[in-house]
N, C-alpha and C positions, 0 to 999 in steps of 0.2 A: 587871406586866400590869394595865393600868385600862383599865375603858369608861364614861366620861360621857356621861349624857342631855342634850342641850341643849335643852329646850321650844322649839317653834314661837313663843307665846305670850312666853316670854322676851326675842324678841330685841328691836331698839331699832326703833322704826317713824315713819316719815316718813311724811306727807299729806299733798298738797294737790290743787286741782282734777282728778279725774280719775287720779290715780293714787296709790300705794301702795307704799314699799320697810320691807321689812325685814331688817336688818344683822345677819347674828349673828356681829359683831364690831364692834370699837370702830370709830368711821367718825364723822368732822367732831367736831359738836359732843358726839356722845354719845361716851362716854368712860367705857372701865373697866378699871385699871393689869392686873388678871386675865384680862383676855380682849379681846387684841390680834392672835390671828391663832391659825393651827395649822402647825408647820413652815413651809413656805414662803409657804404661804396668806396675804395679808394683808387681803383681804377677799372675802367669803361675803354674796351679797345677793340677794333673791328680787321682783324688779318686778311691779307689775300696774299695766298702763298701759290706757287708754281709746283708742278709735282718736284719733289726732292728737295725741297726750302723748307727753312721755317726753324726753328727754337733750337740749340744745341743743350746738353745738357746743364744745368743752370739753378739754383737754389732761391729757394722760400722759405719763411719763417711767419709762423702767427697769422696767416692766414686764409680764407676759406676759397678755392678755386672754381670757377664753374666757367665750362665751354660750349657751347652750342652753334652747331653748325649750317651753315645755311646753303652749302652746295659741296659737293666736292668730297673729300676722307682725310682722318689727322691720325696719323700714329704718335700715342703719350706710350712712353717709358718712363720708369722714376725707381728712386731705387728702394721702395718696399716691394718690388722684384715684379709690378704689373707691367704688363705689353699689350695694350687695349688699342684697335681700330675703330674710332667710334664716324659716324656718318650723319647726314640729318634724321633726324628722329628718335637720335641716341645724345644724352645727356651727356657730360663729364665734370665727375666730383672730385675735386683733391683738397681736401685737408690737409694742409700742411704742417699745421702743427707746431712741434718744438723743432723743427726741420726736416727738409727731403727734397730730393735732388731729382730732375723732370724734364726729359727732349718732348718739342714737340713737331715734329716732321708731315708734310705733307703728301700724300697716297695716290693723286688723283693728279689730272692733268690742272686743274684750276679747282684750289680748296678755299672758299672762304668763310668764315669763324667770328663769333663774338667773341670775348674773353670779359667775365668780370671777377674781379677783386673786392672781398669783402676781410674787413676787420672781425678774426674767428673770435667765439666766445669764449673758447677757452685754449687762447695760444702756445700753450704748453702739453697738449694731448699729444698722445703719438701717430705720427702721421697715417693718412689711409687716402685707396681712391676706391669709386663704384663709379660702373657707370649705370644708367638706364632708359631703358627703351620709352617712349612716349608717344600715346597715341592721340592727335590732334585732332579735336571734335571742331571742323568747322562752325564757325559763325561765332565763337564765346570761345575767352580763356579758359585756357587748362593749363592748373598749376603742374609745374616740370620739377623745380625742386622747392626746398627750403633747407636753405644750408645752413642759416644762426635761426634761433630765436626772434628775430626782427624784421627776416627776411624771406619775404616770397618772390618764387620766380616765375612768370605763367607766359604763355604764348598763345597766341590766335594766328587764327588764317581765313583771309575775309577775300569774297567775290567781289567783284568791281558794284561799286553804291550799297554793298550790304554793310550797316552800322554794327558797334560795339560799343557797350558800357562799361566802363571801367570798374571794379569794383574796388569802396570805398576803403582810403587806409591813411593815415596822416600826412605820408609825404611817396610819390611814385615818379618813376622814369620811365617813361614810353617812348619805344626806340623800333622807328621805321625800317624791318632788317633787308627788306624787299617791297616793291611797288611803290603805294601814295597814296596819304591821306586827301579828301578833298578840302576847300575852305570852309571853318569851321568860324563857330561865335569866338574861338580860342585863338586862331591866327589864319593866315593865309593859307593855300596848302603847305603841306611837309612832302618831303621826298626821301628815298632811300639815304639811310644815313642821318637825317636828322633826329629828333627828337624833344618831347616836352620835359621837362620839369618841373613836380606839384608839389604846391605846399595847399594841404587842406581844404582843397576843391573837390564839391561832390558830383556826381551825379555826369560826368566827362563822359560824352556821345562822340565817336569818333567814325568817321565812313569813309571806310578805299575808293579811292576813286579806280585803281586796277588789280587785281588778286596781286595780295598786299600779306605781310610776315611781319606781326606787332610782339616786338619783346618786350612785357612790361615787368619792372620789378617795384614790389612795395614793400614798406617800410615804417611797423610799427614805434 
C-alpha cells in the first residue's frame, strides 16, 4: 500500500505566447525513465491558454481522449467533421482510434483544462467524439466518464473543511484541479496542481481546506 505526492511545481512546463502546460508525465522532449505514465494513464496535462491560443490541428492514434475544464471555454474540431464548444460542466470524449485529426482553441478570455491520455482498448476502432453535460452533486464524487474498461473518471466539489472518501479501486490519482487539501495522516497539505498517487490504499478521507475541484481517476 503506497500514496505519493506529486507537487504541482514539479511537473515539466511548457510556455510560450499566451499559454501554459504542465505535464506531470514524461511528454516530447521532457523525459524521465521513472515517470512515464500511471496504469493506463499515459499522459496527465493541465493548459492554460489565452483567448485564441491553444492546439493547432494535430493527430492521434490508439487512443482514449478526455477534457475537462475548469474555467474559461475550448473549441475541439477534428475531422470526423465535430465543432464542439465545450465549458465546465461539459465533458470531452475523443476516441481516437485507428486515427483523427483535432484543434483545440481557446473561446474565453482565460481557458484552463485538464487533458488526460489513456491507452484505448481497442486502438483500431473508428474514431468518434461526444461530449457530455455533468451535473456535480456537492460533497461526493460523481462519476463523468468511463472511457476504457479499467477506467473511471469522477469529480467532486467540496466546501472549505467538508471531507470526501475516496471510493475504493486498486490503483487512483487524485488531482487538486482548484483550491486545497488540508494536512492529512497522508501528507502535508496539497495545493492547486498537485496530486496523490495510490496503490491499494483504502478508505482515503480527504478535507478542502477552501472550495476545492478534486479530479479523481481509478483504475481497475
Amino acid at each position: 500500500m503506497t500514496v505519493e505526492i506529486r507537487r504541482g511545481a514539479a511537473r515539466f512546463a511548457d510556455r510560450g505566447a499566451g499559454m501554459a502546460t504542465w505535464h506531470s508525465f514524461s511528454f516530447g522532449a521532457h523525459y524521465d525513465a521513472a515517470n512515464v505514465g500511471f496504469g493506463p494513464m499515459v499522459c496527465h496535462d493541465e493548459h492554460l491558454l489565452g483567448r485564441g491560443r491553444g492546439f493547432e490541428t494535430h493527430a492521434h492514434t490508439g487512443l482514449e481522449i478526455v477534457t475537462w475544464l475548469l474555467s474559461g471555454a475550448l473549441t475541439h474540431t477534428d475531422s470526423t467533421g465535430h465543432t464542439e464548444r465545450i465549458a465546465p460542466g461539459t465533458v470531452g470524449l475523443l476516441s481516437a482510434g485507428a486515427g483523427v485529426e483535432h484543434s483545440e482553441i481557446a473561446d474565453a478570455p482565460q481557458t484552463r483544462f485538464v487533458q488526460v491520455w489513456l491507452a484505448a482498448d481497442e486502438p483500431e476502432r473508428a474514431p468518434a467524439y461526444e461530449t457530455r453535460d455533468v451535473a456535480i452533486a456537492p460533497g461526493s464524487f460523481v462519476e463523468v466518464a468511463r472511457p476504457t474498461s479499467s477506467a473511471t473518471f469522477a469529480v467532486a466539489r467540496l466546501e472549505p473543511y467538508e471531507s470526501v472518501t475516496l471510493p475504493t479501486a486498486p490503483r487512483q490519482h487524485l488531482f487538486v484541479g482548484t483550491g486545497a487539501l488540508l494536512r492529512s495522516s497522508l501528507a502535508e497539505p496539497l495545493a492547486q496542481g498537485d496530486a496523490f498517487l495510490i496503490d491499494d490504499e483504502h478508505d482515503v478521507t480527504v478535507t478542502a481546506a477552501v472550495p476545492t475541484e478534486l479530479l479523481l481517476w481509478s483504475f481497475n
